[in-house]
Structures are given as C-alpha cells and as structure tokens.
C-alpha positions, -999 to +999 in steps of 0.1 A: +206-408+173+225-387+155+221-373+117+246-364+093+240-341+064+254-357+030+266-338+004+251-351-026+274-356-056+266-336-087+276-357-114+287-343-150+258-349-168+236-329-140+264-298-139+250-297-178+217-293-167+227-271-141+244-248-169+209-253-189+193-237-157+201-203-167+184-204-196+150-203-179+127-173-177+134-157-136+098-165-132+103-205-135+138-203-115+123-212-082+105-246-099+135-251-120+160-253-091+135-275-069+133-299-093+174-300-100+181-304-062+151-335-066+170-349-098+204-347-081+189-364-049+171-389-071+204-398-093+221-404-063+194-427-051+191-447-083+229-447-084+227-466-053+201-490-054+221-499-094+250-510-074+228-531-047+212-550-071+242-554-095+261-569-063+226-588-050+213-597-080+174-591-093+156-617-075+162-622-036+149-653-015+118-643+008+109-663+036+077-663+051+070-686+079+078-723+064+073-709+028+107-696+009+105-680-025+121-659-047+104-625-051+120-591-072+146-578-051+130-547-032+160-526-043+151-536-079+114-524-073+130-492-055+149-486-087+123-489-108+097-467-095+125-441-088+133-441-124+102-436-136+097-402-116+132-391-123+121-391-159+088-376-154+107-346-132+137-343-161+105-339-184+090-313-164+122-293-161+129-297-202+097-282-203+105-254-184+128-240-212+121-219-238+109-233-269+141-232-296+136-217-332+129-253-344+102-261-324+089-222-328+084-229-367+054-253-378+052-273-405+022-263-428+019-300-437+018-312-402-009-285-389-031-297-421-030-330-409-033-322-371-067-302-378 
C-alpha cells in the first residue's frame, strides 16, 4: 500500500488568515500556525463531505439484516461535528490576536452593570 502526500488547497479566505498570522506576538506563533495547518486541513475536509452529501443527499438508506431505514447520512454527521471544532479552533486562533483599541477601551456604563 502505498501513500500519497496531498497538498492541501489554501483557499482565499484562509490566505486572509494567514496574512492575520503575523499579527501575533512570536510567543503564540508556534500555536498560531498549528492551528492554521488544522483549519486548512479541516476546510478541506468539510469542503468535501459538502459535496458528498449535496450529490447523496442528507438521509441514506441503512440496512440491517431484514430491517432497511433511513438514518442521517454519515457524511452529514462527519460534517457536522467537523464544523463545530473548526469553529471552536477559528475561535482559539481569533483569540490569539492582540486585543484592537476598541476592545482595549471599556465602557463605564457596561463595567457598572457587569459589577
């Protein structure tokens, strides 16, 4: 058996985040590009499973023994646990960036009625 190493394809909206990248203190760099190479393997991933169920559908028949049913398609289930750690990773690398001006300054207002 033989493996072939894919190149992933970096789509445009992840060359953005790769450009936001450098705005990231050295010390976080390592996190920051582990968690790229993740989103950009994870896109791909997502991208993929999209197209089988667009061209499979949502639901797929199951057969088990006598008994046939239908059941989520298990590229649909895929998808939607992929998605929900893709977001969690994009989070964690958002966080990674420094804080802007607008999120430096508080609003008096809003502390008072945080405390």
């Amino acid at each position: 058996m033989t493996t072939s190493k894919k190149k992933p394809v970096v789509s445009t909206d992840m060359r953005k985040v790769k450009k936001l990248l450098k705005d990231i203190p050295e010390d976080r760099q390592p996190i920051a590009q582990g968690i790229y190479k993740e989103l950009v393997f994870m896109q791909n991933t997502l991208e993929f499973l999209k197209e089988q169920v667009e061209s499979e559908g949502a639901v797929s028949m199951f057969k088990q023994g006598r008994q046939e049913f239908l059941r989520e398609h298990p590229a649909l289930k895929a998808y939607n646990a992929t998605i929900q750690r893709y977001s969690l990773l994009y989070k964690q690398l958002v966080d990674l960036l420094p804080k802007t001006d607008a999120e430096q300054h508080s609003d008096p207002l809003m502390d008072f009625i945080k405390a």
